[in-house]
PDB file of N, CA, C, O and CB in Angstrom:
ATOM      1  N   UNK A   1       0.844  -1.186   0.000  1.00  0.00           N
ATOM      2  CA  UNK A   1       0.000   0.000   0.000  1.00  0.00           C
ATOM      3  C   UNK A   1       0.886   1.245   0.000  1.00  0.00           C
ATOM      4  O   UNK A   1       1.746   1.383   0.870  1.00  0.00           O
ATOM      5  CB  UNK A   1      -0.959   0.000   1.225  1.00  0.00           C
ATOM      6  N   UNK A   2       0.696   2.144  -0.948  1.00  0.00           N
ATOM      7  CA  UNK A   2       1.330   3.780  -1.160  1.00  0.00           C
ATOM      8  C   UNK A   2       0.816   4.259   0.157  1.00  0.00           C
ATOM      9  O   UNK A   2      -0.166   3.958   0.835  1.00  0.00           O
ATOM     10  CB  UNK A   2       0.653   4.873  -2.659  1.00  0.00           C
ATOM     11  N   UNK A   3       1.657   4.982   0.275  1.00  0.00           N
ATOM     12  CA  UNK A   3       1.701   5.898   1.376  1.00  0.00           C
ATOM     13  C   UNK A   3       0.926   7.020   0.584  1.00  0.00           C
ATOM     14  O   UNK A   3       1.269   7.321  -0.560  1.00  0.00           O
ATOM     15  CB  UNK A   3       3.288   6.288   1.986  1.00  0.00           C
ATOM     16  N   UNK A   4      -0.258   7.703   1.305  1.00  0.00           N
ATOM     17  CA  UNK A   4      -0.416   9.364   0.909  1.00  0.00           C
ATOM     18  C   UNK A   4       0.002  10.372   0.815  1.00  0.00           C
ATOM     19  O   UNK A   4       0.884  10.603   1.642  1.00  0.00           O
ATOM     20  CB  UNK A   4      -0.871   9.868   1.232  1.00  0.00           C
ATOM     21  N   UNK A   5      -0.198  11.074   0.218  1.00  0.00           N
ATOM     22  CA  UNK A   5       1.224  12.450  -0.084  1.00  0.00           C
ATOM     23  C   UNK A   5      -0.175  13.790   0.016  1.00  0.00           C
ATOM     24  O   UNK A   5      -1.219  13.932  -0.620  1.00  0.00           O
ATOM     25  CB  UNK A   5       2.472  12.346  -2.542  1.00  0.00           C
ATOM     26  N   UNK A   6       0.483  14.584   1.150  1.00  0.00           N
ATOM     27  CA  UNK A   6      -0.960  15.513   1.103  1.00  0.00           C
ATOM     28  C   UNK A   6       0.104  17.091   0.943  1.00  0.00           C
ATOM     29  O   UNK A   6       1.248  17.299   1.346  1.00  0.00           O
ATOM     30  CB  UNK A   6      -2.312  15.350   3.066  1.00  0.00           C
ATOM     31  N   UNK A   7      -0.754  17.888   0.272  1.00  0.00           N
ATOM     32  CA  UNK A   7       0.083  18.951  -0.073  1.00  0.00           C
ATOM     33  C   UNK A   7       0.205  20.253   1.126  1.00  0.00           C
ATOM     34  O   UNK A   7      -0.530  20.433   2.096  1.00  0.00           O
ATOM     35  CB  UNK A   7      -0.511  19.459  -1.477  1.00  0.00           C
ATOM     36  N   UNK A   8       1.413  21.075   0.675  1.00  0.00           N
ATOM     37  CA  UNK A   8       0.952  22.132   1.820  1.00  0.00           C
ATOM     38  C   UNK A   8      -0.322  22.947   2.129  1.00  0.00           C
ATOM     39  O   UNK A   8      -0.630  23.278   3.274  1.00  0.00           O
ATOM     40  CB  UNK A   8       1.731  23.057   1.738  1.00  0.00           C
ATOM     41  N   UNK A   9      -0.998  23.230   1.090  1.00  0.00           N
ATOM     42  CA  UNK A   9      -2.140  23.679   0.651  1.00  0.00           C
ATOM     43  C   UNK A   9      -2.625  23.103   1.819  1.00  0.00           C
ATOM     44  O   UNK A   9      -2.778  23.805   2.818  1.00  0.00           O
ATOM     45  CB  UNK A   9      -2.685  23.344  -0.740  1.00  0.00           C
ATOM     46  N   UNK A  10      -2.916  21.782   1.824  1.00  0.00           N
ATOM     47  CA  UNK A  10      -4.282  20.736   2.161  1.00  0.00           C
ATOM     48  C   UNK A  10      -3.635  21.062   3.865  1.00  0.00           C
ATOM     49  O   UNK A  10      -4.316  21.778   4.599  1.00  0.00           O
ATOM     50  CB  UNK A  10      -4.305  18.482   1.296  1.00  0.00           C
ATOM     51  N   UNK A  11      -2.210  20.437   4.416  1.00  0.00           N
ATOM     52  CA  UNK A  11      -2.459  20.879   5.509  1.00  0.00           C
ATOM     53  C   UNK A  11      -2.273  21.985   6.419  1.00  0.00           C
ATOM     54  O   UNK A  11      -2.364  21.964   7.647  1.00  0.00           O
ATOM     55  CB  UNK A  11      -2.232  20.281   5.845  1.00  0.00           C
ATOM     56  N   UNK A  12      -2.024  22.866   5.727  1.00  0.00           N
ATOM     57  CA  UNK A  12      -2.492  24.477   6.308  1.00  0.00           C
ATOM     58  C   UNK A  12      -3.393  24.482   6.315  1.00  0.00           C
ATOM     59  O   UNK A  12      -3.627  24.485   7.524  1.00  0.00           O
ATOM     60  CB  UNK A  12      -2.276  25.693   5.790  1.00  0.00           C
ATOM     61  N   UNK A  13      -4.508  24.487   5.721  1.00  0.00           N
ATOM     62  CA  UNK A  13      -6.282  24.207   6.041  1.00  0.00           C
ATOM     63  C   UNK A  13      -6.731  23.236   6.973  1.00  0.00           C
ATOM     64  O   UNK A  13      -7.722  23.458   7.669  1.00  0.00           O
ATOM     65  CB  UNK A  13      -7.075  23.692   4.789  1.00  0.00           C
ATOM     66  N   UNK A  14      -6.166  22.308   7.037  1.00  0.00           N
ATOM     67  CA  UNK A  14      -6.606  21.458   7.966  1.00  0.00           C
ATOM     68  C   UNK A  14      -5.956  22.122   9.288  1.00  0.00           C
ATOM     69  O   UNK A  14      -6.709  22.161  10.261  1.00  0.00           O
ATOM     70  CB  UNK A  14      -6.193  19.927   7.628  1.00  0.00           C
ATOM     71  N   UNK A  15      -4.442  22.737   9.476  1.00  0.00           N
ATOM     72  CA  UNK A  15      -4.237  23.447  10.845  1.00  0.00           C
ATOM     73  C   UNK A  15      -5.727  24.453  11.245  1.00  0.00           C
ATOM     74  O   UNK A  15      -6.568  24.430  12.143  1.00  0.00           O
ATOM     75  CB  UNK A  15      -2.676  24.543  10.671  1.00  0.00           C
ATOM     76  N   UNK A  16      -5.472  25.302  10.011  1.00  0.00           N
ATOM     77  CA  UNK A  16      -6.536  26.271  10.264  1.00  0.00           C
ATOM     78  C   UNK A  16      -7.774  26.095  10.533  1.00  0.00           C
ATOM     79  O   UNK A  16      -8.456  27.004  11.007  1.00  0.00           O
ATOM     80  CB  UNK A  16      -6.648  26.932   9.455  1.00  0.00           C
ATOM     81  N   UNK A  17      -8.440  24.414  10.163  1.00  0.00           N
ATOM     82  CA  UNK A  17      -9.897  24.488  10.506  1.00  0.00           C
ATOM     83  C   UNK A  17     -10.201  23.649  12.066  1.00  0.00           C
ATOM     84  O   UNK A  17     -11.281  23.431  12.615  1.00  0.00           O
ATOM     85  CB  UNK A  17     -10.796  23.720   9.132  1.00  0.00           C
ATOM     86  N   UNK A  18      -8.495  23.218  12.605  1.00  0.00           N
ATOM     87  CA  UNK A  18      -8.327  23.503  14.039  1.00  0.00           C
ATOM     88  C   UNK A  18      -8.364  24.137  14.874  1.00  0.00           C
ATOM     89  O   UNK A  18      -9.199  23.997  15.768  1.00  0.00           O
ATOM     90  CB  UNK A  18      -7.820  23.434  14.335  1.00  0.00           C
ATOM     91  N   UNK A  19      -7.172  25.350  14.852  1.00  0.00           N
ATOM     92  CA  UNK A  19      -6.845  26.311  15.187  1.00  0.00           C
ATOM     93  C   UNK A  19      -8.014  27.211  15.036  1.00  0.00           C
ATOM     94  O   UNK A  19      -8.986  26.995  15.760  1.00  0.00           O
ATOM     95  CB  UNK A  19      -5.767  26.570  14.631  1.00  0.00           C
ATOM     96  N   UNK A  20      -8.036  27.923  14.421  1.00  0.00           N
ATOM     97  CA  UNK A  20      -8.683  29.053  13.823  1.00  0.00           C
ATOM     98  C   UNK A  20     -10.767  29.238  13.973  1.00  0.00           C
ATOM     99  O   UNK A  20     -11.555  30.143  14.248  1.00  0.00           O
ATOM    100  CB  UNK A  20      -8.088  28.812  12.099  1.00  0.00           C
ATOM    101  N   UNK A  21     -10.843  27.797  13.602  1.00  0.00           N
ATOM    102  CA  UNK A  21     -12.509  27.382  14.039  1.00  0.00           C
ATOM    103  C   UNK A  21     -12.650  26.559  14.925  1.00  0.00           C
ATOM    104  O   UNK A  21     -13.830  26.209  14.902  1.00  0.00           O
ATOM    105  CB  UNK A  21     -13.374  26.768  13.044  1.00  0.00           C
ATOM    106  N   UNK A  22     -12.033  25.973  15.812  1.00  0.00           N
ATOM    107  CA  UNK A  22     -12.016  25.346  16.675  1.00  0.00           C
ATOM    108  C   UNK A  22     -12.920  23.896  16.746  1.00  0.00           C
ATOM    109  O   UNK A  22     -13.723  23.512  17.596  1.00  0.00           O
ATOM    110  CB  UNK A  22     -12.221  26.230  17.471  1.00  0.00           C
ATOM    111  N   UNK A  23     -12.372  23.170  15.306  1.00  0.00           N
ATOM    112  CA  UNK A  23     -12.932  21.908  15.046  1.00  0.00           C
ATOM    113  C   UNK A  23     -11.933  20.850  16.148  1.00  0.00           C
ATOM    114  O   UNK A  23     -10.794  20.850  16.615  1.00  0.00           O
ATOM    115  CB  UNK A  23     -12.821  21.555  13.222  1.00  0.00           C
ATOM    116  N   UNK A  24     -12.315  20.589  16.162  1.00  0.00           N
ATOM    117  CA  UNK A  24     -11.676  18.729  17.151  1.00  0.00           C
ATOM    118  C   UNK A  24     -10.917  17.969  16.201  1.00  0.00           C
ATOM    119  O   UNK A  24     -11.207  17.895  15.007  1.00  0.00           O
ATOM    120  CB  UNK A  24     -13.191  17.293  17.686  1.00  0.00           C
ATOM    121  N   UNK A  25      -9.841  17.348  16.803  1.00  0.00           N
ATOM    122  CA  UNK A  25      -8.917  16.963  15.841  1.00  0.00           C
ATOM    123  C   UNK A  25      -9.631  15.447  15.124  1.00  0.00           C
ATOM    124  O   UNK A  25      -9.401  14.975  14.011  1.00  0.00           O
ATOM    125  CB  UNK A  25      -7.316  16.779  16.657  1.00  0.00           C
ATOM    126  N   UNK A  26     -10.619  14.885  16.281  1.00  0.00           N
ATOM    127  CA  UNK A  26     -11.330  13.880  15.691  1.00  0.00           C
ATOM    128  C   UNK A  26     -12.356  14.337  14.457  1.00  0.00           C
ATOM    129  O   UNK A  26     -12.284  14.040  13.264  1.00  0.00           O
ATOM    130  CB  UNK A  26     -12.060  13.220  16.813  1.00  0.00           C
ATOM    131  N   UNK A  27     -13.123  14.983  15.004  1.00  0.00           N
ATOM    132  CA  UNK A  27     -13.988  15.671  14.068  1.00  0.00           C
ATOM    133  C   UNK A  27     -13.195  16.194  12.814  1.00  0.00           C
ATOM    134  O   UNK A  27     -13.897  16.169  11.803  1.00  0.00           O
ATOM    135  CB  UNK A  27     -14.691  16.844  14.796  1.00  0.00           C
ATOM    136  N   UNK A  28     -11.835  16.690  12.601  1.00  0.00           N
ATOM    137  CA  UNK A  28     -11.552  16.965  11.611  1.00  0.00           C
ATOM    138  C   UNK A  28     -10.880  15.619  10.696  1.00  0.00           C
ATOM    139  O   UNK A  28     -10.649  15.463   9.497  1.00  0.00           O
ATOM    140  CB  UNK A  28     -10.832  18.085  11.873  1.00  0.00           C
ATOM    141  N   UNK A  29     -10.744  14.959  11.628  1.00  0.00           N
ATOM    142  CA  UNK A  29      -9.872  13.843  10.996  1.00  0.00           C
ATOM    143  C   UNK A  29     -10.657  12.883  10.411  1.00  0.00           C
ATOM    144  O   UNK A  29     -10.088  11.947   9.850  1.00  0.00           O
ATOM    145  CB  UNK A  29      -8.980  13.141  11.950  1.00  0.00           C
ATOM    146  N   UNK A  30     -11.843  12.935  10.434  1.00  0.00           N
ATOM    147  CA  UNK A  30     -12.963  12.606  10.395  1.00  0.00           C
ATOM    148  C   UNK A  30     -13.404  12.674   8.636  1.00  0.00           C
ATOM    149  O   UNK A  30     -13.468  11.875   7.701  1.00  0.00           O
ATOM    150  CB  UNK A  30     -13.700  13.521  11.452  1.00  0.00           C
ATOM    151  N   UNK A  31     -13.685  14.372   8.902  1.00  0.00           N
ATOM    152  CA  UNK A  31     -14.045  14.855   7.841  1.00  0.00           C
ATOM    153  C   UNK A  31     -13.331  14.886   6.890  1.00  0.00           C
ATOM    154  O   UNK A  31     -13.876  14.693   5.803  1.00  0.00           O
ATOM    155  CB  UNK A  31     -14.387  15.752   7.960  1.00  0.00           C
ATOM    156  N   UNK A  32     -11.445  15.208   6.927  1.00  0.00           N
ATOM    157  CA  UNK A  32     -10.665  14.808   5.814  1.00  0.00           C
ATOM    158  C   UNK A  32     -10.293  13.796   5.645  1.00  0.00           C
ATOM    159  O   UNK A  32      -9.730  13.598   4.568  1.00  0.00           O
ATOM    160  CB  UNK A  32      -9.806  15.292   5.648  1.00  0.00           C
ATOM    161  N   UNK A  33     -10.378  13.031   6.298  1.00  0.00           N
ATOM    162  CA  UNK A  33      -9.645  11.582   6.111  1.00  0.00           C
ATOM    163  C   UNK A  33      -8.578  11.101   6.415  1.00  0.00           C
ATOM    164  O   UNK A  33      -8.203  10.023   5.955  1.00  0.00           O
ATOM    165  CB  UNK A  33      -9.497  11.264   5.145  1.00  0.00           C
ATOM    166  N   UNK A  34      -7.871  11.824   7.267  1.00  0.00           N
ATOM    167  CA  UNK A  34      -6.869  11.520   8.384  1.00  0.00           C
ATOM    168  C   UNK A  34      -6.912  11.268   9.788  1.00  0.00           C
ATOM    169  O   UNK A  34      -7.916  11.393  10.488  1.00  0.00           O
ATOM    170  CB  UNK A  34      -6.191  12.330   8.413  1.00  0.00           C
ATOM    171  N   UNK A  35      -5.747  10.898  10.180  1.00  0.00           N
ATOM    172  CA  UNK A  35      -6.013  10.321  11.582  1.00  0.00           C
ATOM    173  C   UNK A  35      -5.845  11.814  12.713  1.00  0.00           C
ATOM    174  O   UNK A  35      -5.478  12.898  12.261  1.00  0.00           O
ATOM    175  CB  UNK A  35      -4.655   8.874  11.941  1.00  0.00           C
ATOM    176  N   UNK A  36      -6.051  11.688  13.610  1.00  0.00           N
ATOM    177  CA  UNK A  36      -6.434  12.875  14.589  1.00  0.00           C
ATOM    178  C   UNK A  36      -4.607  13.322  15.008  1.00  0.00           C
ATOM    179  O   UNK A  36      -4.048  14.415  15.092  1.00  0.00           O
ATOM    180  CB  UNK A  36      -7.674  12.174  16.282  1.00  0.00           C
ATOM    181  N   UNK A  37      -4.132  11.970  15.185  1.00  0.00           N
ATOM    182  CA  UNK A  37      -2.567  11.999  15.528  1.00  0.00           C
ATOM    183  C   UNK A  37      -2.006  12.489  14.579  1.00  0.00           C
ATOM    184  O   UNK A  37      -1.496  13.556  14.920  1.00  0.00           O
ATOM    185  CB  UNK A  37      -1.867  10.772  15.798  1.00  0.00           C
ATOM    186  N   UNK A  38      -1.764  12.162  13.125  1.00  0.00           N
ATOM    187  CA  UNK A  38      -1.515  12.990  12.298  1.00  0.00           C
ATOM    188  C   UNK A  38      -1.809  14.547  12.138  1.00  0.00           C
ATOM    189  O   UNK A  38      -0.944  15.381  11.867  1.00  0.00           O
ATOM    190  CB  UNK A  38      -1.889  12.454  11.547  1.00  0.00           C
ATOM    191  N   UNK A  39      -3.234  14.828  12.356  1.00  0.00           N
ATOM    192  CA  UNK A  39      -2.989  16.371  12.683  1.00  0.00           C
ATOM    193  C   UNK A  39      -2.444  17.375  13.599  1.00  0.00           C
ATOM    194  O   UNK A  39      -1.909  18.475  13.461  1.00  0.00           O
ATOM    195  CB  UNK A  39      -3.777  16.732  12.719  1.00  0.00           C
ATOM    196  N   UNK A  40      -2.835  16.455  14.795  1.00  0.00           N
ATOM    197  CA  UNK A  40      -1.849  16.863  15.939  1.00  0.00           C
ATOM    198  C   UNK A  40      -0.382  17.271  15.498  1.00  0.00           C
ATOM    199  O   UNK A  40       0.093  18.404  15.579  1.00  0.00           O
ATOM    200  CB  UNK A  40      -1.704  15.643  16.942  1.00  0.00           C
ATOM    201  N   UNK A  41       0.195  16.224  15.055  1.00  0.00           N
ATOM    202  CA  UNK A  41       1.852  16.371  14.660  1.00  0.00           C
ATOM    203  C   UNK A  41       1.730  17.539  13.641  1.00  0.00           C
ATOM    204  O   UNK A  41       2.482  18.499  13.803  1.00  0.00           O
ATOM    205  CB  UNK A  41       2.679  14.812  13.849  1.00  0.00           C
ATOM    206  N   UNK A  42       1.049  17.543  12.840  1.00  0.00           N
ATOM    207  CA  UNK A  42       0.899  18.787  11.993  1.00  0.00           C
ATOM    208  C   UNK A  42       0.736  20.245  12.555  1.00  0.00           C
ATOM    209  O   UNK A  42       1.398  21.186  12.117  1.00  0.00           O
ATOM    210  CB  UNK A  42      -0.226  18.575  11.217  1.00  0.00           C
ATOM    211  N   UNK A  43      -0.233  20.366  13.601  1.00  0.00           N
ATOM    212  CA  UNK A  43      -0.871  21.528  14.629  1.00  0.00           C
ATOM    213  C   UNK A  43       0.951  22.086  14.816  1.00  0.00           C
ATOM    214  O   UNK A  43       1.512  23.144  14.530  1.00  0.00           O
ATOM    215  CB  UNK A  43      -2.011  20.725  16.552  1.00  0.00           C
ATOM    216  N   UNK A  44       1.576  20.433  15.596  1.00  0.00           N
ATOM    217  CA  UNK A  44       2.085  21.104  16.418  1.00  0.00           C
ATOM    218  C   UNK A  44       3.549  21.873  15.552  1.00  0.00           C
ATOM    219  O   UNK A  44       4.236  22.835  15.893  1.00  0.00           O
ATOM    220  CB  UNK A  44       2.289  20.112  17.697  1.00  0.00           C
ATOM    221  N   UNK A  45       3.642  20.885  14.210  1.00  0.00           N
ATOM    222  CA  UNK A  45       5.134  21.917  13.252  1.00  0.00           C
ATOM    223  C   UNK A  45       4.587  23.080  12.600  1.00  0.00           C
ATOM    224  O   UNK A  45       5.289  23.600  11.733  1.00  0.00           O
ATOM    225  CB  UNK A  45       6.020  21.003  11.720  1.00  0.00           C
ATOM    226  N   UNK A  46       3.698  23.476  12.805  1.00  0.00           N
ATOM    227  CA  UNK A  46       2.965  25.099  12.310  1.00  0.00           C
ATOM    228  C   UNK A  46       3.552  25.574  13.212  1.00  0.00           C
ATOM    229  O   UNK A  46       4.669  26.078  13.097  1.00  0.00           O
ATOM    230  CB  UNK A  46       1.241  25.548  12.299  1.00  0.00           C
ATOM    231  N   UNK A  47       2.716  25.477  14.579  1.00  0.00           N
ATOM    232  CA  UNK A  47       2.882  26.227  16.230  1.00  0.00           C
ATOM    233  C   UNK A  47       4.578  26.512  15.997  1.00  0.00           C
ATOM    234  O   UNK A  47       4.888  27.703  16.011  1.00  0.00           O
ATOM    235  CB  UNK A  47       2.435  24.845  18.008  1.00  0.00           C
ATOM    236  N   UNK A  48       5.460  25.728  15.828  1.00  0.00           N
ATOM    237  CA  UNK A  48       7.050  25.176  16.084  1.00  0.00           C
ATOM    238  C   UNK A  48       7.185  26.521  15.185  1.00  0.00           C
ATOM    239  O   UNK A  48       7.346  27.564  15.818  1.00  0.00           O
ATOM    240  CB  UNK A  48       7.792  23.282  15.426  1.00  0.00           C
ATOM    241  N   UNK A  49       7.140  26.587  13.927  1.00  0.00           N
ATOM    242  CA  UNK A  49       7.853  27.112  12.910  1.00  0.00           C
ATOM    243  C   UNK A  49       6.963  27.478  12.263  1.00  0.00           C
ATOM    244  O   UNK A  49       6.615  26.672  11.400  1.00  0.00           O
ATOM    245  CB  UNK A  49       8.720  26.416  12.257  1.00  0.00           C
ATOM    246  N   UNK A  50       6.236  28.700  12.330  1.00  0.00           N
ATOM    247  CA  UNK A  50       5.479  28.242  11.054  1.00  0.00           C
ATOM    248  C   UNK A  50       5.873  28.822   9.582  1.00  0.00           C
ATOM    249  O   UNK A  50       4.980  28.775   8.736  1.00  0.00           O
ATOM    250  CB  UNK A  50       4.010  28.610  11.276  1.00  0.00           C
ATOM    251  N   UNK A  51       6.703  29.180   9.335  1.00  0.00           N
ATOM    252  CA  UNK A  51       7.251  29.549   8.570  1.00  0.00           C
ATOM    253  C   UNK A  51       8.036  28.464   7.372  1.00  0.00           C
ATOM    254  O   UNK A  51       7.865  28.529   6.155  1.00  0.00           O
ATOM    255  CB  UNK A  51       7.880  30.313   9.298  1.00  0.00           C
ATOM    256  N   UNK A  52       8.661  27.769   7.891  1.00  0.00           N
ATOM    257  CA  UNK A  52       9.281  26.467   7.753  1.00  0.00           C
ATOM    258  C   UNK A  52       8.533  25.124   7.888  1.00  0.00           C
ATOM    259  O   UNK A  52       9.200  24.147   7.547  1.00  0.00           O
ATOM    260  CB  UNK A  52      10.247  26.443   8.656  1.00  0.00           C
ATOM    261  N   UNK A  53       6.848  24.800   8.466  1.00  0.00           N
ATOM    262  CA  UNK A  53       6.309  24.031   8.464  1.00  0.00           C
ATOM    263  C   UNK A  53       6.055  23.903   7.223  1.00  0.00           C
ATOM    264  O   UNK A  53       5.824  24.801   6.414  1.00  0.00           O
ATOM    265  CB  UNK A  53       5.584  24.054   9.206  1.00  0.00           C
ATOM    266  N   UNK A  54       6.114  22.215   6.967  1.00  0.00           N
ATOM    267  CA  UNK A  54       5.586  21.642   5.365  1.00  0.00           C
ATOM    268  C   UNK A  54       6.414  22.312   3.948  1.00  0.00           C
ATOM    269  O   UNK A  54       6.047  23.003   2.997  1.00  0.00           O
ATOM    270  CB  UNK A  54       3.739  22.163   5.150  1.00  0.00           C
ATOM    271  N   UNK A  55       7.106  21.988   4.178  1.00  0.00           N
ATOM    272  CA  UNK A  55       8.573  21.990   2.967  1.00  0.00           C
ATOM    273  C   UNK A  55       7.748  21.353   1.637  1.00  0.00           C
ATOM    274  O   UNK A  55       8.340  21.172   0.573  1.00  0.00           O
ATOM    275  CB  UNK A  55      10.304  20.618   3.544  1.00  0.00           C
TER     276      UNK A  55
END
């Protein structure tokens, strides 16, 4: 099985419809199709850097 490849696009929106609207990482993970832990780790290299998050 391929691994998924999601773009920066896709998860800057998904930080933002965390962050910003205050969706639940289940509820979002939900709705895009990722796991909640995965966004978490994502949340948290924005928070880190966000400048440098998602190369």
């Amino acid at each position: 099985m391929e691994r998924r490849k999601f773009t920066r696009e896709f998860k800057l929106e998904a930080v933002k419809l965390i962050k910003d609207r205050g969706v639940s990482y289940a509820q979002a993970g939900q709705d895009l199709g990722v796991h909640p832990t995965q966004l978490r780790g994502w949340a948290k290299q924005f928070v880190d850097d966000p400048a440098q998050a998602f190369p």
